[in-house]
C-alpha positions as CSV (number, residue, x, y, z in Angstrom):
1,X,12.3,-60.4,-85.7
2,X,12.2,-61.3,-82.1
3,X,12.0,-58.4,-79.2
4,X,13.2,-59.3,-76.1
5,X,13.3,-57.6,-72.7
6,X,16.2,-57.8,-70.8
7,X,18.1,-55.7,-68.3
8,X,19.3,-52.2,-69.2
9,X,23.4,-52.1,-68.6
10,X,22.9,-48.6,-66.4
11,X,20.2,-50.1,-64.2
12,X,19.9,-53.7,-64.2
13,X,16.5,-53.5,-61.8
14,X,15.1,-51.7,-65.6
15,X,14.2,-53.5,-68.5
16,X,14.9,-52.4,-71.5
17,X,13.9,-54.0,-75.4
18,X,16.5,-55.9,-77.6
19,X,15.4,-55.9,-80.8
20,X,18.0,-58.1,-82.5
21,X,17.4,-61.0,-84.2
22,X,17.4,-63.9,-81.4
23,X,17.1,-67.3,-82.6
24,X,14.4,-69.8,-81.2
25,X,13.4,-67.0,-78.3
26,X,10.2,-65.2,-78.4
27,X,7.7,-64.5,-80.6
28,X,7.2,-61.7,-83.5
29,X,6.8,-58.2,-82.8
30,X,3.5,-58.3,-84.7
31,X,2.2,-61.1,-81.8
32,X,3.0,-58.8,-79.6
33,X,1.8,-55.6,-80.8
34,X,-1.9,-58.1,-81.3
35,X,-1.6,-59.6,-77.8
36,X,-1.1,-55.6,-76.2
37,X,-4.1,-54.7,-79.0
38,X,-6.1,-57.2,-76.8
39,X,-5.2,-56.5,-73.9
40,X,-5.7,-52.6,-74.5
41,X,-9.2,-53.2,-75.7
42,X,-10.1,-55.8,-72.7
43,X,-8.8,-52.9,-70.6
44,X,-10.9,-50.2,-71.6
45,X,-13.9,-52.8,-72.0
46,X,-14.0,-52.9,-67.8
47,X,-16.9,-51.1,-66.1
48,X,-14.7,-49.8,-63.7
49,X,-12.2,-48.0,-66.6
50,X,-15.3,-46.6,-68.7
51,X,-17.2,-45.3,-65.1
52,X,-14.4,-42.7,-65.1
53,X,-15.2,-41.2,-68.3
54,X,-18.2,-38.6,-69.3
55,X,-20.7,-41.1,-71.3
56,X,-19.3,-39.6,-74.6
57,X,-19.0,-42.7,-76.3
58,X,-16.9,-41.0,-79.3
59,X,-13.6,-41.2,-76.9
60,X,-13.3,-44.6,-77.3
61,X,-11.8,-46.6,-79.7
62,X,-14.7,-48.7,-80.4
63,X,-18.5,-47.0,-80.2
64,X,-19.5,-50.6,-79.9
65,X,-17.5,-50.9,-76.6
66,X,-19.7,-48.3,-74.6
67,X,-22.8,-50.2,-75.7
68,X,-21.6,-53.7,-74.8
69,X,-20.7,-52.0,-71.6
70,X,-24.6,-50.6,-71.6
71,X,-26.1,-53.4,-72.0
72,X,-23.6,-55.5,-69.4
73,X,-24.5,-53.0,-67.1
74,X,-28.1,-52.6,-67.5
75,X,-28.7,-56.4,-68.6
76,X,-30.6,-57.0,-65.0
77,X,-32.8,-54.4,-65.6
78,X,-33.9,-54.9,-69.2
79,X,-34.7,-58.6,-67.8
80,X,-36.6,-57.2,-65.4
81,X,-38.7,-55.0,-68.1
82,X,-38.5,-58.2,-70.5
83,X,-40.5,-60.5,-67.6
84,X,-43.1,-57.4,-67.4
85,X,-44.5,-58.2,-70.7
86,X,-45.3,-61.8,-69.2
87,X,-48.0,-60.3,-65.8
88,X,-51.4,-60.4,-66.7
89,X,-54.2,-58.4,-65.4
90,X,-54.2,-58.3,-61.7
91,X,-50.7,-58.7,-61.5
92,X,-50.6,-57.6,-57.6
93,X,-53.4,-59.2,-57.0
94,X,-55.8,-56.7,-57.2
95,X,-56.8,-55.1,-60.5
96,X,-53.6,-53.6,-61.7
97,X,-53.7,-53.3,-65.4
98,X,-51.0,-55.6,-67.1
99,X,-48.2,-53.7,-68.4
100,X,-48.6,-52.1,-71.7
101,X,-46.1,-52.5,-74.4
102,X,-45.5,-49.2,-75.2
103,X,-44.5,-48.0,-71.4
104,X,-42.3,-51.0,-71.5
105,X,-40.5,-49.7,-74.4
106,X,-40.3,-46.2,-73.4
107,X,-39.1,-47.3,-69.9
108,X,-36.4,-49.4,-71.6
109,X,-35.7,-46.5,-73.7
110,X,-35.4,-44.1,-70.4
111,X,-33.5,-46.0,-68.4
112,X,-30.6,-46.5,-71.2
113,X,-30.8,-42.5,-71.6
114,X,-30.8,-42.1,-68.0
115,X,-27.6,-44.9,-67.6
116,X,-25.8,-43.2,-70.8
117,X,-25.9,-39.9,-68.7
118,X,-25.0,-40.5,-65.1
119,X,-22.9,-43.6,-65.7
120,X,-19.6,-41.7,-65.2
121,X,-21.2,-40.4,-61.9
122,X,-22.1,-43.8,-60.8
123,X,-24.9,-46.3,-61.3
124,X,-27.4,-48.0,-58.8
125,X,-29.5,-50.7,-60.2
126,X,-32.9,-49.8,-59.5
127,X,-35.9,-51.9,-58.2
128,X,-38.6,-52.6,-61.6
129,X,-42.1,-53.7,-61.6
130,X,-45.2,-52.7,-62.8
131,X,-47.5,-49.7,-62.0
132,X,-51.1,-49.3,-61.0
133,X,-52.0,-48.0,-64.3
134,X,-50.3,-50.2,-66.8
135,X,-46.7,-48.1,-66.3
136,X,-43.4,-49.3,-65.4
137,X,-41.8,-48.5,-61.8
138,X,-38.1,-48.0,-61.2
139,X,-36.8,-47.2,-57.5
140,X,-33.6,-46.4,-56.2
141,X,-32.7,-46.1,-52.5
142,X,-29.5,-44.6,-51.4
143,X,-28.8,-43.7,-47.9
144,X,-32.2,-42.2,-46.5
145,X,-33.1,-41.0,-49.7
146,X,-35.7,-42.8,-52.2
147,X,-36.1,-41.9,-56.0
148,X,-39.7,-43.7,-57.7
149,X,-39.6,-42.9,-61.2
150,X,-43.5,-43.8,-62.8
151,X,-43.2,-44.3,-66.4
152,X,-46.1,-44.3,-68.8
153,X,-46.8,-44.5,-72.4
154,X,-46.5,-40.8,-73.3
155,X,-45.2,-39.4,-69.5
156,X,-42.5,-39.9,-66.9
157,X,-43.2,-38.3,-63.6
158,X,-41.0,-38.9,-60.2
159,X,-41.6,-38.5,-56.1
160,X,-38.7,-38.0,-54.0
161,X,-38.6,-39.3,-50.7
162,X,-36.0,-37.4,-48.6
163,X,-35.5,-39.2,-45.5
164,X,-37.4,-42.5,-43.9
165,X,-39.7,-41.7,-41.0
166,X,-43.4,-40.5,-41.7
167,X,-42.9,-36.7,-41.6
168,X,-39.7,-36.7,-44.5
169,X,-40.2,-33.9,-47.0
170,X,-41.5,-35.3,-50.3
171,X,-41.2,-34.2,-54.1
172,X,-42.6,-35.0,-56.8
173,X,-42.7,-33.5,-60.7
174,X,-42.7,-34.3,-64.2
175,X,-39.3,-35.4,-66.4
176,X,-39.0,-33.7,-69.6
177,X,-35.9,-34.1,-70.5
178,X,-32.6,-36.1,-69.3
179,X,-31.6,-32.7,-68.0
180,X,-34.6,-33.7,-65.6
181,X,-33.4,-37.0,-65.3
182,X,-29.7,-36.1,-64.3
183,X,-30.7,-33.7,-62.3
184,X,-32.8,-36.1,-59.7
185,X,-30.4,-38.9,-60.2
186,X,-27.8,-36.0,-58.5
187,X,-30.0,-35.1,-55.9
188,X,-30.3,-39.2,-55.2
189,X,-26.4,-39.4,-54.9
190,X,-26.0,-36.3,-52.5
191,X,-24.7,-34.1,-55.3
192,X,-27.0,-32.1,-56.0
């Protein structure tokens, strides 16, 4: 059976369905209900849809939507750890250390934790290279303020930098837990 939209007799500026048989009009109500499927899921599978939801992954349809959206999102950045595993010793042209595997991983591994929890709160790409001891570096700049993350096999520390000229106050600790993580990456943002 066809369904067709056509002027409502009270309002003919609103359209209202006819679901009467129509011959050679249309297509099936089951096309339609696949092509507004699609075009549900397409919907919900933009960045900009999913950025205004917490990153609970169970309200949506689809788990596997939020982590196509992950990796779309963070895809520069696990390049950027990807080409770390190809620097060699002296890397900066000093004697830097090559990056290990293992911080490579756990930096991957961070940074999706770290995307999964502020994503609804925005997301900067950060700047990656390597460390001076064999670590992974991610930095983040946003307005005067400056967020250096230093991941290592077994440790993730941080320095903030809170304004640009010489005497700007400067922090730095150890992160824990994404608690840790969430809580710099609000400070970063001016929300803190």
């Amino acid at each position: 059976m066809a369904v067709v939209m056509q002027p409502t007799q009270q309002n003919h500026d609103a359209l209202g369905t006819d679901d009467r048989l129509v011959r050679g009009m249309g297509i099936s109500a089951n096309e339609i209900l696949e092509h507004l499927r699609r075009l549900t899921q397409m919907y919900y599978e933009s960045s900009e849809v999913l950025l205004n939801y917490p990153p609970d992954s169970s309200l949506l349809v689809n788990p596997s939507i939020f982590e196509r959206f992950v990796r779309r999102s963070l895809g520069d950045t696990f390049n950027d750890l990807n080409l770390l595993r190809t620097w060699d010793v002296g890397w900066n042209g000093y004697d830097a250390p090559k990056p290990e595997h293992t911080a490579i991983e756990h930096a991957r591994s961070w940074i999706t934790g770290l995307f999964q929890t502020v994503a609804s709160l925005g997301w900067i790409k950060p700047n990656v290279t390597g460390g001076p001891e064999g670590g992974v570096v991610f930095e983040w700049w946003y307005g005067k303020r400056k967020l250096t993350v230093y991941v290592e096999e077994q440790s993730i520390e941080y320095v903030q930098v809170w304004g640009t000229d010489v005497d700007a106050k400067i922090t730095d600790g150890a992160i824990a837990s994404m608690s840790d993580s969430r809580e710099i990456w609000m400070w970063l943002i001016g929300l803190e």
